[in-house]
C-alpha positions as a printed Julia matrix, in Angstrom:
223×3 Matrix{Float64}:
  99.64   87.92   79.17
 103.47   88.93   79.67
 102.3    92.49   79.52
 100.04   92.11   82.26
 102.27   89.91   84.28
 105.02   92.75   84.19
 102.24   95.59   84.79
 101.48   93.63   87.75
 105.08   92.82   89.24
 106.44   96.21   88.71
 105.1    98.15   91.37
 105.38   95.37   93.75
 108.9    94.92   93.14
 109.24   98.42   92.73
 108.1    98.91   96.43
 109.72   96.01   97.82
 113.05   97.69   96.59
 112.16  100.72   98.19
 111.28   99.28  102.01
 114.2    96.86  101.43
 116.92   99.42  100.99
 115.46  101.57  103.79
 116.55   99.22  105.81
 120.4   101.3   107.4
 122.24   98.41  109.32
 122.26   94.91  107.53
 120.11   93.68  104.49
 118.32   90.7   104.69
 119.08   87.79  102.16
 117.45   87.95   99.04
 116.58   84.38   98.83
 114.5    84.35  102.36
 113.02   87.87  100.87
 111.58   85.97   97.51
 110.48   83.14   99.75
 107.99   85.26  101.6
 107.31   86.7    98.19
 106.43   83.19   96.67
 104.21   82.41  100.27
 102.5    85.77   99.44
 101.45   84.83   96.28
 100.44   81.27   97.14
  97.88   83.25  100.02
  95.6    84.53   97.32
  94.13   80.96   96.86
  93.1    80.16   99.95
  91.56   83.61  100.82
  89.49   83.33   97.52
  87.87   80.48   98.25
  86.89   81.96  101.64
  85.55   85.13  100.12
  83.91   82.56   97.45
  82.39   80.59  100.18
  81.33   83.88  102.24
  79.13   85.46   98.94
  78.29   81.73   98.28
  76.32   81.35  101.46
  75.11   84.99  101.46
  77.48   85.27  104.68
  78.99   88.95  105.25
  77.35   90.83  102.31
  76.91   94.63  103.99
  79.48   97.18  102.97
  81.19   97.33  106.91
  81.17   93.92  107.16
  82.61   92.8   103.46
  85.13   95.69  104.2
  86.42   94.91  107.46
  85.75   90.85  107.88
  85.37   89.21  104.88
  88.31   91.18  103.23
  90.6    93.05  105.64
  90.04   90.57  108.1
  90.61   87.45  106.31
  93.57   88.94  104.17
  95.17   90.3   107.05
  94.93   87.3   108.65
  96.65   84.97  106.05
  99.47   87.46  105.83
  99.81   87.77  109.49
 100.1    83.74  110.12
 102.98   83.32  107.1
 104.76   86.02  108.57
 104.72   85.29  112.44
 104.86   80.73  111.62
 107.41   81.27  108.4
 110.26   83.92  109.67
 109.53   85.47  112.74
 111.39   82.36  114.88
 113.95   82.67  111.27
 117.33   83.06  112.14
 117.42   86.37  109.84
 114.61   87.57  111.68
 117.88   89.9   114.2
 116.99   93.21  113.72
 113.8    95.15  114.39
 113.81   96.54  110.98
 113.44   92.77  109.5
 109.76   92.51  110.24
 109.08   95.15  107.63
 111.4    93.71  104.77
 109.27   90.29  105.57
 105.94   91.15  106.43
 106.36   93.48  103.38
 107.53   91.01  100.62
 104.69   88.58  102.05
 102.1    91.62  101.58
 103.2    92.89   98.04
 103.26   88.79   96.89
  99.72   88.55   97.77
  98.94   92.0    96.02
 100.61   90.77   92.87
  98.73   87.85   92.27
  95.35   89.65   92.91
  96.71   92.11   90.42
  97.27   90.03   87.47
  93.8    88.62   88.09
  91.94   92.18   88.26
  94.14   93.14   85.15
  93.65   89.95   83.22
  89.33   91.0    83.74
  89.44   94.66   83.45
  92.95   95.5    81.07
  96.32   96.76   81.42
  95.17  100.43   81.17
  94.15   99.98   85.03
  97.62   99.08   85.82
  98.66  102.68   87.01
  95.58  103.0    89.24
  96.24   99.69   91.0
  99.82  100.55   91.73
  98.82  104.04   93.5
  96.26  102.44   95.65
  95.72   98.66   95.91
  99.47   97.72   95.59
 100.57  101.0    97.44
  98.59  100.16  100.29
  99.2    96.4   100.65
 102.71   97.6   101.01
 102.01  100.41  103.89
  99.78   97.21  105.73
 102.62   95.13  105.44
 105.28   97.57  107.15
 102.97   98.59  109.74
 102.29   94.72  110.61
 106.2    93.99  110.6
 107.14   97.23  112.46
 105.08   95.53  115.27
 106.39   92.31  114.79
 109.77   93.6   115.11
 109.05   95.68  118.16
 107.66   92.24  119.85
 110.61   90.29  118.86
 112.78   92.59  120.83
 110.02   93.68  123.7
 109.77   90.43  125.9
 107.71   91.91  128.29
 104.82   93.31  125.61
 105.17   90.73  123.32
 101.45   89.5   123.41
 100.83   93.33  123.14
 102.92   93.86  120.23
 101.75   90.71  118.5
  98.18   91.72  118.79
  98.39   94.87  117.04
 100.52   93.83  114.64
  97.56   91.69  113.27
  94.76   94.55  114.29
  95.81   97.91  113.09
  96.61   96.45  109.5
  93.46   95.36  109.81
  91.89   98.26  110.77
  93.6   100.28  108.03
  92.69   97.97  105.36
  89.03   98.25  106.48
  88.67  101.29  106.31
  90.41  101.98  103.02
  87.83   98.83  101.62
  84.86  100.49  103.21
  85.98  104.25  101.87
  85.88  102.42   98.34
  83.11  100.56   98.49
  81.02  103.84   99.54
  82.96  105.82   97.07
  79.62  107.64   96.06
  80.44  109.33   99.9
  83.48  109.23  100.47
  84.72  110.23   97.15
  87.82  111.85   97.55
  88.54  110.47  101.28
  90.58  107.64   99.71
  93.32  110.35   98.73
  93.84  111.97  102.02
  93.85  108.24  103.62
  96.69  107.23  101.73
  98.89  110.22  102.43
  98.16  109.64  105.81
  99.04  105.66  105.61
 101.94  106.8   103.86
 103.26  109.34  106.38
 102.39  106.7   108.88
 103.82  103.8   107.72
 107.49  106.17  107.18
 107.74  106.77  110.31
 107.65  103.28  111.3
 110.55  102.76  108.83
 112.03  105.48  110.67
 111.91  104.94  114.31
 112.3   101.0   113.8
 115.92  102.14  112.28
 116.67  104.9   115.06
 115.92  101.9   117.75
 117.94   99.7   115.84
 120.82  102.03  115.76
 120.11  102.42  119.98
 120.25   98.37  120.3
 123.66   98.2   118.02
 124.98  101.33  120.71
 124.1    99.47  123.97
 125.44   96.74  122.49
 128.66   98.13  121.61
 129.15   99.22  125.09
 128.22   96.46  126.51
């Protein structure tokens, strides 16, 4: 059991390390971090009784609609509301970049969870697999939905905008990676080139959400 709990944390904390120390002006404090983390975690409940109730009533069941509602959809959802209703209105919530470290540590809490279960039914030996893709890419919807949420913090005049897609395109991208798996025989290899591309994506966010930050600390300066 304490193998599969540490096969399961490591590349979540792993990757939390990594977006958290991207992060060029101020760090935000640990203890608020692990609190998303914990609210993460706590989210896989809920959304498996909603998947449970969904196959329970025969609700959902075709491969685009399990992909994109019943899983992305839902998921994204759940991680979405803790983020925006938990630290979004957070005093720590100052810099753009913040919305990553948050949305992030909420994202990689739920993946953990869902990892031990997976690993307690199929074994450890699955443990590198999950971390490339499942784990990986929990991580890459997480920046991509706090990079948005940071950009609407900041961006009172497309706020609703900002807000919006910071719920939809992680949900987009996690449908369609769901839907690539679950019509593997198809899209066999497709997963692969996906990733690289939510990957390069999801950098880039990190990227230009620290090159505005560093523009906002410059007008500020002057000002």
């Amino acid at each position: 059991m304490l193998l599969i709990i540490a096969a399961a944390l490591a590349p979540s904390v792993a990757l939390l390390s990594f977006f958290y120390l991207k992060d060029e002006f101020e760090n935000e404090p640990l203890v608020t971090v692990a609190r998303c983390f914990v609210f993460g975690c706590l989210l896989v409940f809920p959304v498996m009784f909603i998947q449970f109730a969904f196959d329970e009533e025969g609700l959902l069941q075709s491969e685009m609609a399990t992909a994109f509602v019943q899983t992305s959809m839902v998921e994204e959802f759940f991680k979405w509301f803790v983020v925006y209703f938990a630290v979004y209105h957070h005093v720590h919530f100052n810099e753009r970049y913040d919305g990553i470290v948050y949305a992030c540590a909420v994202a990689l809490g739920f993946a953990t969870v869902e990892n031990v279960f997976y690993l307690l039914a199929s074994g450890v030996e699955d443990a590198f697999a999950r971390a490339l893709l499942p784990v990986s890419s929990h991580a890459l919807f997480g920046v991509v939905m706090g990079y948005y949420l940071g950009k609407a913090k900041f961006n009172k005049k497309r706020k609703k905008t900002f807000i919006f897609l910071s719920f939809l395109l992680p949900a987009l991208f996690h449908g369609t990676y769901n839907f690539i798996l679950l019509t593997q025989n198809y899209w066999t290899y497709s997963v692969i080139p996906f990733m690289i591309f939510l990957w390069v994506y999801a950098l880039r966010k990190v990227k230009h959400a620290n090159r505005m930050q560093a523009k906002d600390y410059t007008e500020n300066q002057i000002s």
